[in-house]
TORKOL-4160 file (C-alpha; in steps of 0.2 Angstrom, whole numbers, padded with zeros to 4 digits, m for minus):
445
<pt num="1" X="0644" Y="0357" Z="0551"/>
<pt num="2" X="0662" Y="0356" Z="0549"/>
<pt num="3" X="0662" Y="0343" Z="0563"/>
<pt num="4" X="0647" Y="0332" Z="0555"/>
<pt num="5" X="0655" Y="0316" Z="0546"/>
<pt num="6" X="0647" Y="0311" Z="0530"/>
<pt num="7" X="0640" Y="0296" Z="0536"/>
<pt num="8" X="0629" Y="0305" Z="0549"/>
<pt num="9" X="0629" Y="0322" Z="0536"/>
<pt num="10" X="0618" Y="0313" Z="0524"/>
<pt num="11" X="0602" Y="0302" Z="0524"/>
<pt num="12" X="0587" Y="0295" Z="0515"/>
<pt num="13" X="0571" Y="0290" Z="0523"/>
<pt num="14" X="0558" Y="0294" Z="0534"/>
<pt num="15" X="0555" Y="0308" Z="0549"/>
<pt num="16" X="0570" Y="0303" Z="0559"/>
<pt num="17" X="0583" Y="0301" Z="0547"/>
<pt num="18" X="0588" Y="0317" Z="0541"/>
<pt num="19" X="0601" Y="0324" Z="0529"/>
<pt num="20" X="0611" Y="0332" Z="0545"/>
<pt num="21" X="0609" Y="0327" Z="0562"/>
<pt num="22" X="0594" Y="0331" Z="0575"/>
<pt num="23" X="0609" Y="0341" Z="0586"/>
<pt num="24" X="0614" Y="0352" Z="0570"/>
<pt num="25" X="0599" Y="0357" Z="0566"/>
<pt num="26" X="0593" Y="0362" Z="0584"/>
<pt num="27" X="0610" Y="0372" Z="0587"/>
<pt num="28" X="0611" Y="0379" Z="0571"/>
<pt num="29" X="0594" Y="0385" Z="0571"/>
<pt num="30" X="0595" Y="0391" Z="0589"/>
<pt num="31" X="0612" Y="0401" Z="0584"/>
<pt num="32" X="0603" Y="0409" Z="0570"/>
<pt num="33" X="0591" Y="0417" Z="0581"/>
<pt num="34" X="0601" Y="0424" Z="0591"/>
<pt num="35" X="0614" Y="0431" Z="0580"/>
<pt num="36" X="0599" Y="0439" Z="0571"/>
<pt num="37" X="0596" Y="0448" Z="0589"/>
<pt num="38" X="0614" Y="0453" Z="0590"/>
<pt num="39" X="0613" Y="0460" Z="0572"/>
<pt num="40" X="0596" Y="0469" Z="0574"/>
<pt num="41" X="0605" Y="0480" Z="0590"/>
<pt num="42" X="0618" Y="0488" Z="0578"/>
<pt num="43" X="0610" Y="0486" Z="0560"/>
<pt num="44" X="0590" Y="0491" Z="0565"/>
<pt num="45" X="0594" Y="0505" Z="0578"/>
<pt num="46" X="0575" Y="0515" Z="0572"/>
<pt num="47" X="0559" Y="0507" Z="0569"/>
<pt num="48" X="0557" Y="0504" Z="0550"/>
<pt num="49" X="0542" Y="0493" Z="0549"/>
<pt num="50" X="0526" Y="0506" Z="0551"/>
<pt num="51" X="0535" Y="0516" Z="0535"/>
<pt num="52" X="0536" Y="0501" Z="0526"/>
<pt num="53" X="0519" Y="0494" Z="0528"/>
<pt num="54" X="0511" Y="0508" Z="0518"/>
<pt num="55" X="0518" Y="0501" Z="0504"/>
<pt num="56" X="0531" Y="0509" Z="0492"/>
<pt num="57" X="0520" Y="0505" Z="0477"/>
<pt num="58" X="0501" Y="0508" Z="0475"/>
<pt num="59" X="0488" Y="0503" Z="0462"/>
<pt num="60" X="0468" Y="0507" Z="0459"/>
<pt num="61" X="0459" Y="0495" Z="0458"/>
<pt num="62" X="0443" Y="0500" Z="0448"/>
<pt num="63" X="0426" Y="0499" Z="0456"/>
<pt num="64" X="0419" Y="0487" Z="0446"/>
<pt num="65" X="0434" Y="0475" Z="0446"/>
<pt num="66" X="0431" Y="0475" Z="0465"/>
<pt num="67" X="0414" Y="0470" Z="0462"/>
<pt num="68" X="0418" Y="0456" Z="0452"/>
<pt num="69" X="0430" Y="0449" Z="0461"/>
<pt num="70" X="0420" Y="0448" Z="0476"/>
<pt num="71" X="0405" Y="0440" Z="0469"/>
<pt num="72" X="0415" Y="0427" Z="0459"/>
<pt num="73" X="0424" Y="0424" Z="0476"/>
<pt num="74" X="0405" Y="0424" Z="0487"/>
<pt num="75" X="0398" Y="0410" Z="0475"/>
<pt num="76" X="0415" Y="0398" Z="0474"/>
<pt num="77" X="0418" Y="0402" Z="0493"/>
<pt num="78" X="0398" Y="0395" Z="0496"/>
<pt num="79" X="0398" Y="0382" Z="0483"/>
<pt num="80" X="0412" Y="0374" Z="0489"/>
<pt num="81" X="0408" Y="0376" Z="0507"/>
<pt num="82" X="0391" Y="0366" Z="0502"/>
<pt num="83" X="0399" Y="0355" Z="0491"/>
<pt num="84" X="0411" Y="0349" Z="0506"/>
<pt num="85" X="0396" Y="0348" Z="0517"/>
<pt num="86" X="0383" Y="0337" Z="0508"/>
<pt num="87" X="0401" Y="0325" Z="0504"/>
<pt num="88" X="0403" Y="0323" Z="0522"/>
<pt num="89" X="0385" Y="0321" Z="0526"/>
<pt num="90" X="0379" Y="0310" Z="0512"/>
<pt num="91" X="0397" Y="0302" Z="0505"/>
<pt num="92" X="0404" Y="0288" Z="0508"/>
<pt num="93" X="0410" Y="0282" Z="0525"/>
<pt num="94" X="0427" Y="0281" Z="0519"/>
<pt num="95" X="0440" Y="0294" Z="0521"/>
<pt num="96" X="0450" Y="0291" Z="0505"/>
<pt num="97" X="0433" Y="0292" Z="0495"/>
<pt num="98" X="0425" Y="0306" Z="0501"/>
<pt num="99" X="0431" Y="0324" Z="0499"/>
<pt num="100" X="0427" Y="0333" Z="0514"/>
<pt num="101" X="0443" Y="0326" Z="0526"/>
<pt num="102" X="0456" Y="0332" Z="0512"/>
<pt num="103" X="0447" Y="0348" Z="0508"/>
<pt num="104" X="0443" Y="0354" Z="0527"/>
<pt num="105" X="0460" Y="0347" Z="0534"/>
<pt num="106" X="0472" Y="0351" Z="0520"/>
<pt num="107" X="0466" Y="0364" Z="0503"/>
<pt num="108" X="0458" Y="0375" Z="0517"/>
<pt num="109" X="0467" Y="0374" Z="0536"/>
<pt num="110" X="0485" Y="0373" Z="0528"/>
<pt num="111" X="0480" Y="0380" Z="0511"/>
<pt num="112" X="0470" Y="0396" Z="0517"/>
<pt num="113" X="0484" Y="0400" Z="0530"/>
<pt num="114" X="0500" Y="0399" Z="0517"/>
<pt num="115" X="0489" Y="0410" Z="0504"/>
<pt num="116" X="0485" Y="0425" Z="0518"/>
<pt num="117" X="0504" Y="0425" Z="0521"/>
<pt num="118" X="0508" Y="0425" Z="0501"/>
<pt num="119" X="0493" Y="0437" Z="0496"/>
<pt num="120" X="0483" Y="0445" Z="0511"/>
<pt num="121" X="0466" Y="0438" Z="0519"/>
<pt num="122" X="0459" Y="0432" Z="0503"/>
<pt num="123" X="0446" Y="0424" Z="0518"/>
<pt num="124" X="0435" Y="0439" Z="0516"/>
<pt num="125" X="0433" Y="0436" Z="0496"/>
<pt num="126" X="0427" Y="0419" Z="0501"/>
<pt num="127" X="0419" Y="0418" Z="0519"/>
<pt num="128" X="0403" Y="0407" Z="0516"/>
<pt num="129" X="0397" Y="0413" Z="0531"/>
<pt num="130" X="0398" Y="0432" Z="0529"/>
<pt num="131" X="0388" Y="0428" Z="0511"/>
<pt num="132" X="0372" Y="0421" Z="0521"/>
<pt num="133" X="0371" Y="0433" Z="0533"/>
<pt num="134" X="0373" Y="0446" Z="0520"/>
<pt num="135" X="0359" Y="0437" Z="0510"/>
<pt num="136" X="0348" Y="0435" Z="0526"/>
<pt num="137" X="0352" Y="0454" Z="0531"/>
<pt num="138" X="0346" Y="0460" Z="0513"/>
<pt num="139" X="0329" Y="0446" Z="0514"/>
<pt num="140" X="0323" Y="0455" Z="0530"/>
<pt num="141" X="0326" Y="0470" Z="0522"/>
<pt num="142" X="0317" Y="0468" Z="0509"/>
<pt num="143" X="0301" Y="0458" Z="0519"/>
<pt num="144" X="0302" Y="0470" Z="0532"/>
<pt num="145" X="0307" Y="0490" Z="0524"/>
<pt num="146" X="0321" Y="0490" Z="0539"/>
<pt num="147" X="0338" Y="0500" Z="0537"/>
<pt num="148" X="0348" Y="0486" Z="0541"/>
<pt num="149" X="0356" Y="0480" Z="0558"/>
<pt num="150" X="0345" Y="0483" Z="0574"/>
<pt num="151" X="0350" Y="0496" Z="0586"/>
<pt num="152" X="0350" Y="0482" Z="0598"/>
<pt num="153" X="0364" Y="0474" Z="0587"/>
<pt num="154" X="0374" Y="0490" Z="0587"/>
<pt num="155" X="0375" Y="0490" Z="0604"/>
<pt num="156" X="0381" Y="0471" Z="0611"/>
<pt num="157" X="0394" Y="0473" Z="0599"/>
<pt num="158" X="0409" Y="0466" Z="0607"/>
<pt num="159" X="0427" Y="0470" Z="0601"/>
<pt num="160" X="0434" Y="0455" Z="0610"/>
<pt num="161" X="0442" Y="0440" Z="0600"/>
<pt num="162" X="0438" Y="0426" Z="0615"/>
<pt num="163" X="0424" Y="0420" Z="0604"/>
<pt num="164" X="0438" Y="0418" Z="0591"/>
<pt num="165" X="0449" Y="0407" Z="0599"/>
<pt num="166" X="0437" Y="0397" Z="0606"/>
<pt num="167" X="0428" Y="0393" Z="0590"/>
<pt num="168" X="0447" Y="0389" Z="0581"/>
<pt num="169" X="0449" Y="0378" Z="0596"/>
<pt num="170" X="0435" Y="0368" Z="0591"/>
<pt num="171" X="0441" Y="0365" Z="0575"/>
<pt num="172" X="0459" Y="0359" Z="0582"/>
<pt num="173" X="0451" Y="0350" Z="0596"/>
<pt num="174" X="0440" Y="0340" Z="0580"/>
<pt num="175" X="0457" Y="0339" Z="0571"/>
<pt num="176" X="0468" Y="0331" Z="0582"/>
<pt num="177" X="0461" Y="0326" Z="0598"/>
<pt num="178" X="0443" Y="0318" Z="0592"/>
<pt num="179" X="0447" Y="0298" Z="0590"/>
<pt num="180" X="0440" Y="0299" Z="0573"/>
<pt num="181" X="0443" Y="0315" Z="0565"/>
<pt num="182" X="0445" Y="0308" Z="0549"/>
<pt num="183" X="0429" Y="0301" Z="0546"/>
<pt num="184" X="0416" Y="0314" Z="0534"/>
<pt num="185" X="0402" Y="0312" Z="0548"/>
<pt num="186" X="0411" Y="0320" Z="0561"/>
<pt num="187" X="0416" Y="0333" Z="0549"/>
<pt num="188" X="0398" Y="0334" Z="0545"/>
<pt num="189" X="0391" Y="0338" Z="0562"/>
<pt num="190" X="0407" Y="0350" Z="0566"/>
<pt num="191" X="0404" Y="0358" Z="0551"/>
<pt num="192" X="0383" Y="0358" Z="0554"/>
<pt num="193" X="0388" Y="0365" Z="0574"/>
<pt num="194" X="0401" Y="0379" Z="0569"/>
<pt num="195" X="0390" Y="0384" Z="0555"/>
<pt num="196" X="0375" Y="0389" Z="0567"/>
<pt num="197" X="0387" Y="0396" Z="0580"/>
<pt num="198" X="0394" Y="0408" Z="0568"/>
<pt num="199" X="0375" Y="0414" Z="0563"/>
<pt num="200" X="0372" Y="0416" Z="0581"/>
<pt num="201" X="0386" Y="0423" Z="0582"/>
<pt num="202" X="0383" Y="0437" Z="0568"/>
<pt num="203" X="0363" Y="0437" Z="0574"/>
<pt num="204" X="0368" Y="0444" Z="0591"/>
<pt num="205" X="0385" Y="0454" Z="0587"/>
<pt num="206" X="0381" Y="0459" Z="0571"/>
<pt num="207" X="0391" Y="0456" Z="0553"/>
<pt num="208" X="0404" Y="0463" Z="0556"/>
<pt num="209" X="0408" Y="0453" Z="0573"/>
<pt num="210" X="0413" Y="0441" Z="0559"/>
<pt num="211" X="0429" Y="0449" Z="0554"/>
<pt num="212" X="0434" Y="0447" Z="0571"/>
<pt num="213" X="0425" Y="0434" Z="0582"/>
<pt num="214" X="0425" Y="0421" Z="0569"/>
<pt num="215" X="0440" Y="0410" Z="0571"/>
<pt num="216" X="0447" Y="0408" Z="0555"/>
<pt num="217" X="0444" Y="0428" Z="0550"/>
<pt num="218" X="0451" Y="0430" Z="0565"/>
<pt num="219" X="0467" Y="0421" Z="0560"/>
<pt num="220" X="0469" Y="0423" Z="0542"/>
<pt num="221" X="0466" Y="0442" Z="0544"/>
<pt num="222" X="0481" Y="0440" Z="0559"/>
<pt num="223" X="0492" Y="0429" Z="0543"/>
<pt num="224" X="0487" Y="0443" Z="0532"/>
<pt num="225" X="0497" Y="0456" Z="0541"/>
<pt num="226" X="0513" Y="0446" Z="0535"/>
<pt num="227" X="0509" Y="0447" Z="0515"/>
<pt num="228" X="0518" Y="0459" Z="0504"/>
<pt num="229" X="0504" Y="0464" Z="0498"/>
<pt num="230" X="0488" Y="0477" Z="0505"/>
<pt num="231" X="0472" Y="0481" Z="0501"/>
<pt num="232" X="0464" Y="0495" Z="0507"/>
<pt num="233" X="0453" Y="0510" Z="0498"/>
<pt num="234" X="0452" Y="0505" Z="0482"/>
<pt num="235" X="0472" Y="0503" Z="0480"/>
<pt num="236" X="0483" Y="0486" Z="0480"/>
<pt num="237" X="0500" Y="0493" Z="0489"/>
<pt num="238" X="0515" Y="0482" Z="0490"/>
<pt num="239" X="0526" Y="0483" Z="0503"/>
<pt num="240" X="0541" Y="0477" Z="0511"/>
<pt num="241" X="0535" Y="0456" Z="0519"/>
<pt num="242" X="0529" Y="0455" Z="0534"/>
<pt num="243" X="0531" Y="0474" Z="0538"/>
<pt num="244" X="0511" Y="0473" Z="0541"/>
<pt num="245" X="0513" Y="0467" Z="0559"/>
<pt num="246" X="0519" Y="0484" Z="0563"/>
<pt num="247" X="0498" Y="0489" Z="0560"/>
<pt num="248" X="0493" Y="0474" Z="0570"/>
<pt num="249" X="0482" Y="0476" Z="0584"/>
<pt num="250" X="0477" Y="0465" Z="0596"/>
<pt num="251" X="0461" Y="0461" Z="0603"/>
<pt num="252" X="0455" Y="0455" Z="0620"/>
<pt num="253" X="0457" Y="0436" Z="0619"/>
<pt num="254" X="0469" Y="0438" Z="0603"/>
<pt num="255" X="0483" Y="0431" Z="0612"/>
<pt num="256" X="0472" Y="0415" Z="0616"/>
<pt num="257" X="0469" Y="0413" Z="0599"/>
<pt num="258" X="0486" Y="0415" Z="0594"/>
<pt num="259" X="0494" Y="0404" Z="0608"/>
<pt num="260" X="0480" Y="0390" Z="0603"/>
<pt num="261" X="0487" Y="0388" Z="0586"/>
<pt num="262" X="0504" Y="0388" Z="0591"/>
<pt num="263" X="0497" Y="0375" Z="0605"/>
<pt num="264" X="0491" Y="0365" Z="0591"/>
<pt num="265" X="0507" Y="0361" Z="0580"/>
<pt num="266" X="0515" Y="0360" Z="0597"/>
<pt num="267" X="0505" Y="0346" Z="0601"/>
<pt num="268" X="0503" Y="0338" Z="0584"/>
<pt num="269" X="0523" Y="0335" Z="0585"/>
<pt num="270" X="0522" Y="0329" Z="0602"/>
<pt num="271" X="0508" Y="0314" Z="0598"/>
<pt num="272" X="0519" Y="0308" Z="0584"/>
<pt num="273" X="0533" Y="0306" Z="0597"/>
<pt num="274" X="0537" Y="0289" Z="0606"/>
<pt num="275" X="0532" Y="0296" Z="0623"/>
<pt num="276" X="0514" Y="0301" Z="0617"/>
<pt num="277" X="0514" Y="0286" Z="0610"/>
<pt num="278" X="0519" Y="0277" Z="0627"/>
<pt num="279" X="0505" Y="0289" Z="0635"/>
<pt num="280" X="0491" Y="0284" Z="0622"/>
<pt num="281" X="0494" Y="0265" Z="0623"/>
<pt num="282" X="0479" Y="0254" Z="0618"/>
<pt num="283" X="0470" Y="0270" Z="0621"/>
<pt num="284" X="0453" Y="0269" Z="0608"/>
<pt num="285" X="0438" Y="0277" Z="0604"/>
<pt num="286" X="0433" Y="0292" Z="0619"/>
<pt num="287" X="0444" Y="0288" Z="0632"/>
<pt num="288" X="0459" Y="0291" Z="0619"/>
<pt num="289" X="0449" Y="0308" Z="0614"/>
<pt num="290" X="0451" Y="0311" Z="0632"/>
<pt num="291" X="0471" Y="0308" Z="0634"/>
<pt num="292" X="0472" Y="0319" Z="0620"/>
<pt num="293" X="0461" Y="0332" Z="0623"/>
<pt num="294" X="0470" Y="0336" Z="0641"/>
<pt num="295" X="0488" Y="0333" Z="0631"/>
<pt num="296" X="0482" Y="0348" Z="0618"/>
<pt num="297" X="0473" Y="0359" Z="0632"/>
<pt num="298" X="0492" Y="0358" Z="0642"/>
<pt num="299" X="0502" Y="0361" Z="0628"/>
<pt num="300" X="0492" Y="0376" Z="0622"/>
<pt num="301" X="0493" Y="0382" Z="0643"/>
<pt num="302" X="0513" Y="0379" Z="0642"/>
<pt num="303" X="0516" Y="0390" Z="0626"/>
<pt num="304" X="0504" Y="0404" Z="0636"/>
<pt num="305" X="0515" Y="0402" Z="0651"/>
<pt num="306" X="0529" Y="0404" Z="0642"/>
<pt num="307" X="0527" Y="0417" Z="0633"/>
<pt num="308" X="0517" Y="0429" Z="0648"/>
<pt num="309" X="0532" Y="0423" Z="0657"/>
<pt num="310" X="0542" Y="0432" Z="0647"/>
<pt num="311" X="0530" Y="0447" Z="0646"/>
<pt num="312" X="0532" Y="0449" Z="0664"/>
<pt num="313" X="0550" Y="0450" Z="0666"/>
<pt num="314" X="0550" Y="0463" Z="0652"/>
<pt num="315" X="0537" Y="0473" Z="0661"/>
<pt num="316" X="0549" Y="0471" Z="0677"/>
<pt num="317" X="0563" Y="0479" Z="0665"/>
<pt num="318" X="0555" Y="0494" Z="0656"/>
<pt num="319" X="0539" Y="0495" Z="0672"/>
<pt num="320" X="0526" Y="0492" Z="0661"/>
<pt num="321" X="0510" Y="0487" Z="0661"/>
<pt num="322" X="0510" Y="0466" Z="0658"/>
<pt num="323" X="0493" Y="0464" Z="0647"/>
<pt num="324" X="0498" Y="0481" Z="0637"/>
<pt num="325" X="0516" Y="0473" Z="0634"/>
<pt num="326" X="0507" Y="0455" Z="0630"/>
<pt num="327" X="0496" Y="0464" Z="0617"/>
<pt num="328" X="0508" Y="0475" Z="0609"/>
<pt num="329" X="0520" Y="0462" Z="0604"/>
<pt num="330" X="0509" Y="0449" Z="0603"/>
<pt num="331" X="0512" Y="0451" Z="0583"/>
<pt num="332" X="0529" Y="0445" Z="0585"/>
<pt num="333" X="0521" Y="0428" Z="0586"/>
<pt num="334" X="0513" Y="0427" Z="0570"/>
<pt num="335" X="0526" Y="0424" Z="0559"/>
<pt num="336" X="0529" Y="0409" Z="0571"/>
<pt num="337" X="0510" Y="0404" Z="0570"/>
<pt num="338" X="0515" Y="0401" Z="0550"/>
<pt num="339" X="0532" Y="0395" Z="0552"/>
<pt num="340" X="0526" Y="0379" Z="0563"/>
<pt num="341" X="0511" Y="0377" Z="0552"/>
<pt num="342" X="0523" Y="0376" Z="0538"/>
<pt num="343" X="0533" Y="0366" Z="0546"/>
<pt num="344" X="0518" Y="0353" Z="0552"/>
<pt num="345" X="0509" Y="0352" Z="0539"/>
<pt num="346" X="0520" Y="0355" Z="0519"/>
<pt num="347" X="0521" Y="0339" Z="0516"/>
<pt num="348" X="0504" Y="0335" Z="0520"/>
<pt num="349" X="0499" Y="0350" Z="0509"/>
<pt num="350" X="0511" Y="0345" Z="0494"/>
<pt num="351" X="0505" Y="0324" Z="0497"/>
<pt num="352" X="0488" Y="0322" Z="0501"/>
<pt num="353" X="0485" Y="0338" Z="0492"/>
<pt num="354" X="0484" Y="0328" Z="0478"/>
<pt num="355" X="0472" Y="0317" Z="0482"/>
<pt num="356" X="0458" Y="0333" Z="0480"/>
<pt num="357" X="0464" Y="0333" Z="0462"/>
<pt num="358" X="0456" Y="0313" Z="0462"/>
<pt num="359" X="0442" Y="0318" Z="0472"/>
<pt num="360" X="0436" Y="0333" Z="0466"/>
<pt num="361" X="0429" Y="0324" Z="0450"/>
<pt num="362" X="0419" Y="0311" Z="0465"/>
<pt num="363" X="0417" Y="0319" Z="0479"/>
<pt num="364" X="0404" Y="0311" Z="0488"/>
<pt num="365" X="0412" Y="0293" Z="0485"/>
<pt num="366" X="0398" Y="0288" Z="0472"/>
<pt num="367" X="0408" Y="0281" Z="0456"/>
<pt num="368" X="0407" Y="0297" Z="0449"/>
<pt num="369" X="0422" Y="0305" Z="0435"/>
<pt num="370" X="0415" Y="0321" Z="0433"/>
<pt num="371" X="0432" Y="0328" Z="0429"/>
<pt num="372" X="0440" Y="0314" Z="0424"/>
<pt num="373" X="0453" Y="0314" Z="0434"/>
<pt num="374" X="0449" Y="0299" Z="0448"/>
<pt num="375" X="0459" Y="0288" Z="0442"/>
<pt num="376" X="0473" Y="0302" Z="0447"/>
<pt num="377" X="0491" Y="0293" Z="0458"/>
<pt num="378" X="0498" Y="0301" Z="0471"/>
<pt num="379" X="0516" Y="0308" Z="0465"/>
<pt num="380" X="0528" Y="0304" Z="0483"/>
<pt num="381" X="0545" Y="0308" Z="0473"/>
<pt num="382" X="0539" Y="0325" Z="0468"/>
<pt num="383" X="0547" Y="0332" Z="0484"/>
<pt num="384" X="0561" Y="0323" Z="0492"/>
<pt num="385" X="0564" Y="0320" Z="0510"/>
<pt num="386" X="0578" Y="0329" Z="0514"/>
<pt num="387" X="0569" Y="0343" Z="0504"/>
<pt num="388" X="0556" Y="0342" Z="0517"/>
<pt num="389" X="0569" Y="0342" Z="0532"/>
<pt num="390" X="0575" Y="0359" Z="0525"/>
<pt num="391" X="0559" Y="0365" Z="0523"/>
<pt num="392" X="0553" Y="0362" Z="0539"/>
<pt num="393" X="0570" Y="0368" Z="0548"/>
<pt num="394" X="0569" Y="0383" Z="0536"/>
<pt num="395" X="0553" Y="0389" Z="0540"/>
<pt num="396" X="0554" Y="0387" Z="0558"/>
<pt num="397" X="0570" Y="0397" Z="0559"/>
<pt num="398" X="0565" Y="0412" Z="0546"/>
<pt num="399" X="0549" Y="0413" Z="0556"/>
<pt num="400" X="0557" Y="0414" Z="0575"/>
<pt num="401" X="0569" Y="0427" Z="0565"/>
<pt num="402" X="0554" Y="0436" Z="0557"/>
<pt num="403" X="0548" Y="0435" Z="0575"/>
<pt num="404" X="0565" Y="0444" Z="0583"/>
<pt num="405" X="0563" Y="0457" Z="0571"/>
<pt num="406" X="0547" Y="0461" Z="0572"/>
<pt num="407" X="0549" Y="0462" Z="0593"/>
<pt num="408" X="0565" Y="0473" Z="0590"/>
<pt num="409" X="0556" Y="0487" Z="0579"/>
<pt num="410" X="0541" Y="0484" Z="0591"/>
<pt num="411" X="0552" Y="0493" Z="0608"/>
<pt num="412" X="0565" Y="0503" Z="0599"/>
<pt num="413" X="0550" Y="0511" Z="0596"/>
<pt num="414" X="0543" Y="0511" Z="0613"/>
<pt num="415" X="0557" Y="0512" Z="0623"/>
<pt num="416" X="0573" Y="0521" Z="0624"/>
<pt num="417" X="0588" Y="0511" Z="0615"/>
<pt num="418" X="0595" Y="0506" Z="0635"/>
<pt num="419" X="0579" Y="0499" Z="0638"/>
<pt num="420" X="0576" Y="0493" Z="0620"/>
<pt num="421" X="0590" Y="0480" Z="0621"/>
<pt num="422" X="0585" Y="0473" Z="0638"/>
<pt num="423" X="0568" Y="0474" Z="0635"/>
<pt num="424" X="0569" Y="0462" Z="0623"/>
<pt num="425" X="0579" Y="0447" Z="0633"/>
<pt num="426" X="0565" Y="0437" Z="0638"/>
<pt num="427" X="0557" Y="0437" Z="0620"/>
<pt num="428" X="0573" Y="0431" Z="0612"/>
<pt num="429" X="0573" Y="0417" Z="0628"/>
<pt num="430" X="0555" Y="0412" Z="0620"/>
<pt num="431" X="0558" Y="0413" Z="0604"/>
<pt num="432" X="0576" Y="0401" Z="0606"/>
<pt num="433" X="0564" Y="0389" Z="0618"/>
<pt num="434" X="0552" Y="0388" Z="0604"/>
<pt num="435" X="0565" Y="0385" Z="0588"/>
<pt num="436" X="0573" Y="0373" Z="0598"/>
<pt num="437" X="0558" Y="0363" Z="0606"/>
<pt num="438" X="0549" Y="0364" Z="0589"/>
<pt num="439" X="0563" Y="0356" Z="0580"/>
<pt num="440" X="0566" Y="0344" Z="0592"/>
<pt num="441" X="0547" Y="0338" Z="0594"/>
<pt num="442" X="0545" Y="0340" Z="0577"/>
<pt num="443" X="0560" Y="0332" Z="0567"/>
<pt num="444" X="0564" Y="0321" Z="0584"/>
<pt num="445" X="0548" Y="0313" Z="0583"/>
């Protein structure tokens, strides 16, 4: 920093002009990761993280308060999730009038994900789709005397997260590779096609295939991991942040449902670059669906590749096995997951945000002022630029160090402290690839 004059240390404006240059940030984040490695070999020489995710501090929570909670959660999660879909089916065409892009694309992806990191996988107080198939669980047994789930259920239960990832990757593919993913139709028919998928999904799998082959249980309950606080027979613990991953497990197909998301913001940052832009032209309607779709489906392979890449030198170091390796320290991707979400989408979340406020009293786009609060401005000068700028570099770099330390306590305690160290090389090789490819994508676009 010391070399950085003022002229190019300080700026105002949009993405490209930042308060320190593009080559500062990058190089300083980059040396912040790996400094964190080189202090993690003499400072962390023990695994901490599976004492600390118990929790220090543990409270009872009474019966009837976790009853409450969860019906109130149940009716607002389906309320809203009805709410959101009659606006995008019957609301108006417009985008900026109709409730269901802002509340899909903004108060629930980026929201939902942010408040599992803060408070745990508040999803399952929520989850509209778990609340009908309860309902339709308890109908039959009422019409028909059953005892619940058939034996037949029971036994196609699958523990694999592949349906996961590829549910999530119909979302992001609606999100950002559809030509117009803005308008409330498309949000209607997505919505109308992941909502029967799930039910099938639940019909054939049973319920609880919903905590784990849905795609956003899937991720918010991976998010969850990293909130300080746990819920878990009747007690809230708090505990030491993010020293959940150390209880992570992975599933068959979690790593694709990881690496899709991380696929995702990676992509997001390349199409607002001047070479997607080159790529994309005059591109319209399907055909630039198209381009994009094959742009998201490489990034997402690339961050796969890199990162079983890096599993497979580690297994060549400690003679491992490679999908054991990938599985177990697949956790140390998480807090990445988060960090390039923040990084994508905060200003998004603390702008457009906003506009729920407006909408929410007229959510269909009919004239309504239920609320009375249409009339409601956007406030751009509550955050300033360069405060987003450190934000964005902030979270990237605090999540790759997350990341670091989470795949330290990982092999000290697999491994013995020689193999330890070196085991851990490629990882730190990935996770400087992705602070310094994500920054640069991301504030050099």
């Amino acid at each position: 920093m010391l070399s950085a004059t003022p002229a190019r240390a300080h700026g105002v404006g949009g993405r490209t002009d930042l308060p320190l240059p593009l080559w500062l940030f990058t190089y300083g984040a980059a040396a912040a990761v790996i400094a964190s490695f080189v202090a993690l070999r003499f400072l962390w020489p023990r695994p901490r993280l599976n004492d600390a995710a118990a929790g220090r501090v543990s409270v009872s929570v009474p019966a009837w308060l976790r009853a409450a909670t969860l019906i109130v959660g149940r009716a607002l999660g389906l309320a809203s999730f009805v709410l959101v879909f009659i606006a995008a089916w019957w609301g108006s065409d417009d985008p900026s009038e109709n409730l269901a892009p802002v509340a899909l694309y903004v108060i629930f992806w980026v929201g939902f994900q942010l408040a599992a990191a803060l408070f745990g996988d508040l999803w399952v107080l929520v989850n509209p789709f778990d609340t009908v198939v309860a309902a339709a669980q308890s109908i039959r047994r009422w019409v028909g005397g059953g005892g619940g789930e058939s034996t037949g259920q029971t036994e196609r239960r699958n523990p694999a997260q592949w349906s996961a990832a590829l549910l999530l990757l119909s979302f992001i593919w609606l999100e950002l590779a559809y030509h117009d993913s803005a308008s409330p139709r498309a949000v209607a028919v997505w919505l109308a096609a992941y909502f029967a998928a799930v039910l099938a999904g639940a019909a054939w799998w049973g319920r609880e295939w919903l905590r784990y082959g849905e795609g956003f249980g899937a991720l918010f309950d991976a998010l969850g991991h990293l909130s300080p606080l746990s819920v878990a027979d009747g007690r809230m613990r708090v505990r030491a942040p993010f020293s959940g991953l150390a209880a992570y497990r992975a599933r068959m197909g979690s790593g694709a449902l990881i690496v899709i998301v991380l696929g995702s913001t990676g992509f997001d940052g390349l199409a607002r670059t001047e070479f997607w832009a080159t790529v994309v032209r005059a591109r319209t309607g399907w055909n630039l669906t198209l381009v994009s779709t094959v742009g998201l489906l490489f990034v997402i392979l690339l961050m796969g590749v890199v990162y079983l890449g890096a599993m497979r030198v580690m297994a060549a170091t400690v003679d491992g096995d490679l999908d054991d390796l990938a599985a177990t320290f697949l956790a140390s991707l998480i807090p990445i997951v988060l960090a390039y979400s923040l990084a994508h989408y905060f200003s998004l979340l603390i702008f457009e945000g906003q506009s729920a406020y407006a909408l929410i009293s007229d959510p269909l786009g009919l004239g309504w002022n239920v609320f009375g609060s249409v009339g409601h401005q956007i406030k751009f000068t509550v955050v300033s630029v360069n405060a987003i700028a450190y934000v964005q570099v902030g979270a990237i770099v605090v999540g790759h160090i997350v990341g670091v330390t989470a795949a330290h306590d990982r092999s000290v305690e697999l491994f013995p402290r020689s193999l330890a160290e070196a085991s851990q090389y490629p990882l730190l090789a990935v996770m400087v690839l992705y602070t310094v490819g994500g920054l640069a994508v991301l504030l050099g676009g």
